[in-house]
C-alpha positions in Angstrom: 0.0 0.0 0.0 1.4 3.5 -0.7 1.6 6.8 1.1 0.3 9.8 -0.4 1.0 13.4 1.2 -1.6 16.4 1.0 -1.9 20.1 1.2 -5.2 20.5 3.2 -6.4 23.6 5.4 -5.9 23.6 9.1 -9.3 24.5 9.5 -11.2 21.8 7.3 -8.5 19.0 8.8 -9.8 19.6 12.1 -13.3 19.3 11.2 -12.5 16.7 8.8 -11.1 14.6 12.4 -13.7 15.7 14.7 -16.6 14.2 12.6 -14.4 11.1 11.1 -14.5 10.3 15.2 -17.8 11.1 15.5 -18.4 8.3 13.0 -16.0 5.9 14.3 -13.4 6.0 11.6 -10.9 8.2 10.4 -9.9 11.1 8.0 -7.1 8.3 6.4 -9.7 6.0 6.2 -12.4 8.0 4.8 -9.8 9.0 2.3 -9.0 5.5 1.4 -12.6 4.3 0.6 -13.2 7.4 -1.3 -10.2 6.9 -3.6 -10.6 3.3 -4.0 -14.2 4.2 -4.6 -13.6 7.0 -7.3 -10.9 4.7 -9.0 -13.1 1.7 -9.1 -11.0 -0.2 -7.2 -13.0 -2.7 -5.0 -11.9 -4.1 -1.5 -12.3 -8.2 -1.0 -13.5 -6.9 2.6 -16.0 -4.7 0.9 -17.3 -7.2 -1.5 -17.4 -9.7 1.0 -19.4 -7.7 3.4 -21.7 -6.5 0.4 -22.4 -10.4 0.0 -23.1 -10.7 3.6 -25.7 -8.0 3.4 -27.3 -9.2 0.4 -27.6 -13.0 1.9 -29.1 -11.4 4.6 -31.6 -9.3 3.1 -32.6 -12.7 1.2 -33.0 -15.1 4.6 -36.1 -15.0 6.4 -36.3 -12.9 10.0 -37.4 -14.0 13.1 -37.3 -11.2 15.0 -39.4 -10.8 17.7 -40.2 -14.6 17.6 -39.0 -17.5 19.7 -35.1 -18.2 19.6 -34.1 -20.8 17.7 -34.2 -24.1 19.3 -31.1 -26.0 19.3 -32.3 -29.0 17.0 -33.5 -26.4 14.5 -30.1 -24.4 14.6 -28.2 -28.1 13.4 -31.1 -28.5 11.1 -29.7 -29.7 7.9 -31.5 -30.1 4.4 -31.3 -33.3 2.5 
């Protein structure tokens, strides 16, 4: 991975941290996804995650109901 150096104003920098923290992240990281993003580049921890989301969007939701039961949670299908 490389390093790349920018010219930035004191003022916006400082912001820039204050709400990457708000946020939980960072001003590098924020950075980092944005470039990747603009480039076209795509993360494999990205993807993955995307793929999680989707597969979740797709499974049905019991929330609210019962647990799961322990026998259904080793269900397998045949």
């Amino acid at each position: 991975m490389a390093n790349l150096t920018i010219a930035v104003n004191d003022e916006a920098l400082k912001k820039a941290r204050l709400k990457a923290l708000e946020q939980g992240t960072s001003v590098n990281a924020l950075l980092r996804d944005f470039l990747e993003s603009y480039a076209g580049v795509h993360n494999g921890r990205r993807q993955a995650a995307q793929k999680l989301l989707d597969l979740s969007d797709r499974l049905e939701c019991r929330s609210g109901a019962q647990p799961w039961s322990r026998d259904e949670l080793h269900e397998r299908d045949p």
